[in-house]
C-alpha positions in Angstrom: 0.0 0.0 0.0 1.6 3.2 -0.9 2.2 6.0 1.9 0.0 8.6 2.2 2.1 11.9 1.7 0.8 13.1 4.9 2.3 10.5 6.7 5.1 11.9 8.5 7.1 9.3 9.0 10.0 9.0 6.7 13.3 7.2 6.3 16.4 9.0 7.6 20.3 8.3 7.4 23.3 9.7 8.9 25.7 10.6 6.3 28.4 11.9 8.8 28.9 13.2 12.3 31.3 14.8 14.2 30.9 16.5 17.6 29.5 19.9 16.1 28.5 19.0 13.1 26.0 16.7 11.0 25.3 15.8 7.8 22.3 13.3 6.8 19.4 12.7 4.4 15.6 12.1 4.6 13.5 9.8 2.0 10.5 12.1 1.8 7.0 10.2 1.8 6.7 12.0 -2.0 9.7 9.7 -2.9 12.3 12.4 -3.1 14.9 12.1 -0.8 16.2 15.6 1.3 19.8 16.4 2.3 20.7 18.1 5.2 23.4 20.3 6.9 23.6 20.8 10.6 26.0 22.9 11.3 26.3 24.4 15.4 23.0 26.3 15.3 22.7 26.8 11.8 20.7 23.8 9.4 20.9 24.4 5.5 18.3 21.9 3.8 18.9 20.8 0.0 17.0 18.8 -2.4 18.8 15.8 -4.3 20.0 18.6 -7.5 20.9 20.8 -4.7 23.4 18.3 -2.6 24.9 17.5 -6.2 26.0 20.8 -6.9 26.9 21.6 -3.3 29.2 18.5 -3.0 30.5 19.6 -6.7 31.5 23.2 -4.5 32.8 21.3 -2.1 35.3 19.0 -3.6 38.2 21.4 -4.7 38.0 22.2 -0.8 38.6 18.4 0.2 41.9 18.1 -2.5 43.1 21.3 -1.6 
C-alpha cells in the first residue's frame, strides 16, 4: 500500500557526524529524498540537485 504523503514518518540516514557538526538525508513520503546540513546552530536543507551541486562546490575544498 503506498504512503499517504501526509504520513510523516520518513526514512532518515546519517551521512556523517562529528561532535558539532552533522550531515544526513531524509527519503520524503513524495519519494524524493532531502539532504541536510547541521552545522552548530545553523541547518541548511537541499534537495537531491541541490546536494549534487553543493558537494560539486565542495570537492576542490577536500583536495586542496
Amino acid at each position: 500500500m503506498p504512503k499517504d504523503i501526509n504520513d510523516q514518518d520518513f526514512e532518515t540516514e546519517v551521512i556523517a557526524e562529528t561532535d558539532n557538526y552533522l550531515a544526513w538525508r531524509a527519503d520524503e513520503p513524495d519519494g524524493e529524498s532531502t539532504f541536510h546540513l547541521e552545522l552548530n546552530n545553523l541547518t541548511v536543507h537541499f534537495f537531491e540537485e541541490e546536494w549534487g551541486e553543493f558537494l560539486q562546490l565542495i570537492d576542490p575544498l577536500l583536495k586542496g
